[in-house]
C-alpha positions as CSV (number, residue, x, y, z in Angstrom):
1,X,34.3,-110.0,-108.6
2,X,37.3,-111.6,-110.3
3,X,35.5,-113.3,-113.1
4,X,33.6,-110.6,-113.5
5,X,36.5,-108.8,-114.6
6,X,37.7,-111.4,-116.5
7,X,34.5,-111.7,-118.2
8,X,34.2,-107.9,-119.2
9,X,37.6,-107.9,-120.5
10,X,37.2,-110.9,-122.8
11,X,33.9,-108.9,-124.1
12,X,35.8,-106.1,-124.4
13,X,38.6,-108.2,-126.7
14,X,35.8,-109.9,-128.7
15,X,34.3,-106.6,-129.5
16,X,37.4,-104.9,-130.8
17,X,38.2,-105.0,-134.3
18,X,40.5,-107.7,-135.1
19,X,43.2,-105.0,-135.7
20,X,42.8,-103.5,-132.4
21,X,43.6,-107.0,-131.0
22,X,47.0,-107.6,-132.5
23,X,50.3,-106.0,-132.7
24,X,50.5,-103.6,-136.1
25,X,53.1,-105.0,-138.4
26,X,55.9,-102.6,-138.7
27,X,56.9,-100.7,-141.9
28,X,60.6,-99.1,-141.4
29,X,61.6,-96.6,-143.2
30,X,65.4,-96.7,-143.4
31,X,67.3,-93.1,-144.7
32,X,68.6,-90.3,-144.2
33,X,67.5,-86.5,-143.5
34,X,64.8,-87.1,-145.9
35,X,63.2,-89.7,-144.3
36,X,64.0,-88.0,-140.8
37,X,62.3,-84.6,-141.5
38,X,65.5,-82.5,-141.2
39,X,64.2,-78.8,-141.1
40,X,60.8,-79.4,-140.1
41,X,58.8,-81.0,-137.4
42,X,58.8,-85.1,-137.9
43,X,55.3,-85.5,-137.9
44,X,55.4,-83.6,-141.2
45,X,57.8,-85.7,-142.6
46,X,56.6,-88.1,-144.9
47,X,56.9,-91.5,-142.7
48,X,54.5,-89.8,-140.0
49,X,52.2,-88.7,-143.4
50,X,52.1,-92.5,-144.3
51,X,51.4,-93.2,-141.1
52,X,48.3,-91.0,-141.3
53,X,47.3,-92.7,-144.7
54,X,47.2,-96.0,-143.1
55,X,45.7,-95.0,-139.9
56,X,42.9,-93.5,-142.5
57,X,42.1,-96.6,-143.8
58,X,41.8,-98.2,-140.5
59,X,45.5,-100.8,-140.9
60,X,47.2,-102.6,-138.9
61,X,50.5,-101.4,-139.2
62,X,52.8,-98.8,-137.4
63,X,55.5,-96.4,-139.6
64,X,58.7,-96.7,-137.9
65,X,60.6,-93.2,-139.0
66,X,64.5,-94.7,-139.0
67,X,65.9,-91.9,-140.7
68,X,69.4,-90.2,-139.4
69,X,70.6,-87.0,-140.3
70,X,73.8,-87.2,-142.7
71,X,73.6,-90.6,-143.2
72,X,76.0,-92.7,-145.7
73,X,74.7,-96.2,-147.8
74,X,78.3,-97.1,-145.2
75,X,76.6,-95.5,-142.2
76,X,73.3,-97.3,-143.0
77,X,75.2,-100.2,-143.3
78,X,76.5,-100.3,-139.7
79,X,73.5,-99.4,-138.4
80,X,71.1,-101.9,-139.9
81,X,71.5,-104.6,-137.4
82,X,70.9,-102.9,-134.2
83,X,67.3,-101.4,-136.3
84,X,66.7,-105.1,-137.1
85,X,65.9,-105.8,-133.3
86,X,62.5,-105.4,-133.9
87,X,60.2,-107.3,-136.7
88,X,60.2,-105.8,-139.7
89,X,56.9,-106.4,-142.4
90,X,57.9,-103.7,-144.4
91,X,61.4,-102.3,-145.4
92,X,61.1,-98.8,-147.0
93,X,65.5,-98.3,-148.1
94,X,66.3,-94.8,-148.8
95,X,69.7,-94.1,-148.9
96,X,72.6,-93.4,-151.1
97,X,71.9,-89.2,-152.2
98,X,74.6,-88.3,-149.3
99,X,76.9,-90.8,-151.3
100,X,76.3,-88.9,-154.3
101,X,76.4,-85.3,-152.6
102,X,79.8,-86.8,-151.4
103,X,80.9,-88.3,-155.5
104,X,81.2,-91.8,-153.3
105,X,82.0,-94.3,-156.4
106,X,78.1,-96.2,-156.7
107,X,79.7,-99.3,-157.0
108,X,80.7,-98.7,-153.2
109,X,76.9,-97.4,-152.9
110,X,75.4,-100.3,-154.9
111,X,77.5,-102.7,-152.9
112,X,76.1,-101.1,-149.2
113,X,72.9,-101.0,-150.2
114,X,72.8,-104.7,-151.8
115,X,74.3,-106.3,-148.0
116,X,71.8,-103.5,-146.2
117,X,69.3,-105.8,-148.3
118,X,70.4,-109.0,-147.4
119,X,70.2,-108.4,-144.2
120,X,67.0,-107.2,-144.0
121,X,66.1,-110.9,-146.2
122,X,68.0,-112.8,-143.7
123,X,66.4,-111.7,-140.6
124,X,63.3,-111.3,-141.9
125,X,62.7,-113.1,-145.3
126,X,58.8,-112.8,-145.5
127,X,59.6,-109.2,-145.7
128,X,58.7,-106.9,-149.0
129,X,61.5,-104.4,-149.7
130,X,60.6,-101.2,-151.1
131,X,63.7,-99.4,-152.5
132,X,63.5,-95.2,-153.2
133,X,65.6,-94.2,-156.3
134,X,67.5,-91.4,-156.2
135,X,69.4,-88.9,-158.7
136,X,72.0,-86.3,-157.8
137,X,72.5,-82.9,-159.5
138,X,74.5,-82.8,-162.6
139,X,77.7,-80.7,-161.0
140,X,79.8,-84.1,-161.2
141,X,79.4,-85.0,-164.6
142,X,77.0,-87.0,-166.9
143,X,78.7,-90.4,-166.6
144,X,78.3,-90.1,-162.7
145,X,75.1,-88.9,-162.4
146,X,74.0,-92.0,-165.1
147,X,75.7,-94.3,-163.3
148,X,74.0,-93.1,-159.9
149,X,70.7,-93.0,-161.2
150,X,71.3,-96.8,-162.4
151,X,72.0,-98.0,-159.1
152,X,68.3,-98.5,-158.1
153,X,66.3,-99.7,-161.2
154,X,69.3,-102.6,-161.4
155,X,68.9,-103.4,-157.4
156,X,65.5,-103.5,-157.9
157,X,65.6,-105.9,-160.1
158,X,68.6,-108.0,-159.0
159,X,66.6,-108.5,-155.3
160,X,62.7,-108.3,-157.1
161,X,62.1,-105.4,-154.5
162,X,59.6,-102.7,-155.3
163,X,60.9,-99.1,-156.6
164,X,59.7,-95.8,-156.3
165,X,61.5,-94.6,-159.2
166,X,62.3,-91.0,-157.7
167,X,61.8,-90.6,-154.5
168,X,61.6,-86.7,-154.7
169,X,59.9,-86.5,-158.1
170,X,58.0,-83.1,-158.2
171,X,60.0,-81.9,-155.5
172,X,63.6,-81.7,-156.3
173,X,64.9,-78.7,-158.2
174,X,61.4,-77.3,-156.9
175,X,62.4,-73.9,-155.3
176,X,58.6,-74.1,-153.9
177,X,58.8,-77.3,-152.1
178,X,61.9,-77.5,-150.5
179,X,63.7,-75.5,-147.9
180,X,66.5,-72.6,-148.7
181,X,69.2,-75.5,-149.0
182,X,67.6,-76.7,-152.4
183,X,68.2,-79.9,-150.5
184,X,66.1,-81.0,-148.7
185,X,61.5,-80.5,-148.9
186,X,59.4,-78.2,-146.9
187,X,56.2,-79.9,-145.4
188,X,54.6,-79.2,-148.2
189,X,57.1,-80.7,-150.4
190,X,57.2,-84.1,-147.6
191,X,53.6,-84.0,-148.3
192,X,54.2,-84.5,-152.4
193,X,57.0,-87.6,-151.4
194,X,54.1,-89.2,-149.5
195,X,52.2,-89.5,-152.2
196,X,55.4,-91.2,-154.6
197,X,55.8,-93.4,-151.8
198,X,52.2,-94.4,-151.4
199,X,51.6,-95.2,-154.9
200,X,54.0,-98.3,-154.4
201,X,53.7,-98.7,-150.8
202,X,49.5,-99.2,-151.2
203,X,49.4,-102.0,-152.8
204,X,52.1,-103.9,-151.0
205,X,50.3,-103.4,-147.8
206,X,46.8,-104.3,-148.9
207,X,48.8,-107.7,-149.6
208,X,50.3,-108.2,-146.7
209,X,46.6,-107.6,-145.3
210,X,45.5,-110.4,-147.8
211,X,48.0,-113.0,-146.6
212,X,48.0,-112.3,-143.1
């Protein structure tokens, strides 16, 4: 009776897909309220939306939603270790519009999110980094707002990571698609960040298929 069990559950291994037979490789999506979904239910948020894109397409990987509510490019930066535990194949950074909400100097943002990064390399160094730009209303002053929106392009660069230009790019300012705040998207408008985030994030996981 014993090998028979051991039999039918080898058969049963061998006639899974190989992805069915492996762990997924994990995309993290590090943020804030954005990422987290704050105002509406998480699986509408846009991690969980990814999540169904992928599972669409039948990948191997799993979206980890590790947004937090309020969170700084300094909070982010204090919690990145302890989100680290885990492997990470992916790392989707979005974080820094609280610092701008707050007029934060972005050389203290750009600095956070550049050690958030080389963290992330340390631990992990096969990882691709995908970084979400950001822009902040104009209420502080053109020379801010520039200097804000400069942050990610340059980071980009500086570390070769992938950027989705702006994250919320036919959302924000979009009375439509996001909630009475003016802040932060409805599921609707979580469903038009999916797709900015897919446009990048698609290719880099077909890759990681390739090379794994």
């Amino acid at each position: 009776m014993k090998r028979f069990l051991t039999f039918f559950v080898t058969l049963l291994l061998f006639s899974l897909p190989a992805s069915a037979q492996e762990d997924p490789s994990r995309i993290l999506f590090f943020g804030d309220s954005i990422t987290a979904g704050h105002g509406i239910d998480k699986q509408e948020a846009f991690p969980a939306l990814i999540q169904q894109k992928i599972d669409s397409l039948g990948w191997n990987f799993q979206a980890i939603n590790g947004g937090l509510s309020g969170e700084t490019s300094s909070g982010g930066l204090r919690r990145i270790d302890w989100m680290l535990r885990q492997p990470v194949s992916v790392f989707v950074l979005e974080l820094g519009g609280n610092d701008g909400l707050r007029g934060i100097d972005p050389e203290v943002t750009k600095r956070n999110l550049q050690m958030i990064m080389n963290k992330v390399r340390a631990k992990y160094p096969d990882a691709a980094i995908v970084l979400a730009g950001m822009q902040v209303p104009p209420n502080l002053g053109s020379d801010y707002t520039g200097a804000f929106r400069e942050i990610y392009p340059a980071l980009a660069e500086q570390n070769k990571a992938e950027l989705i230009p702006f994250l919320l790019e036919g959302v924000g300012g979009n009375d439509e698609l996001n909630q009475s705040d003016g802040i932060h998207p409805t599921a609707e408008g979580h469903k038009v960040v999916a797709k900015n985030v897919w446009e990048v994030l698609k290719p880099i996981l077909r890759q990681k298929r390739s090379e794994g």
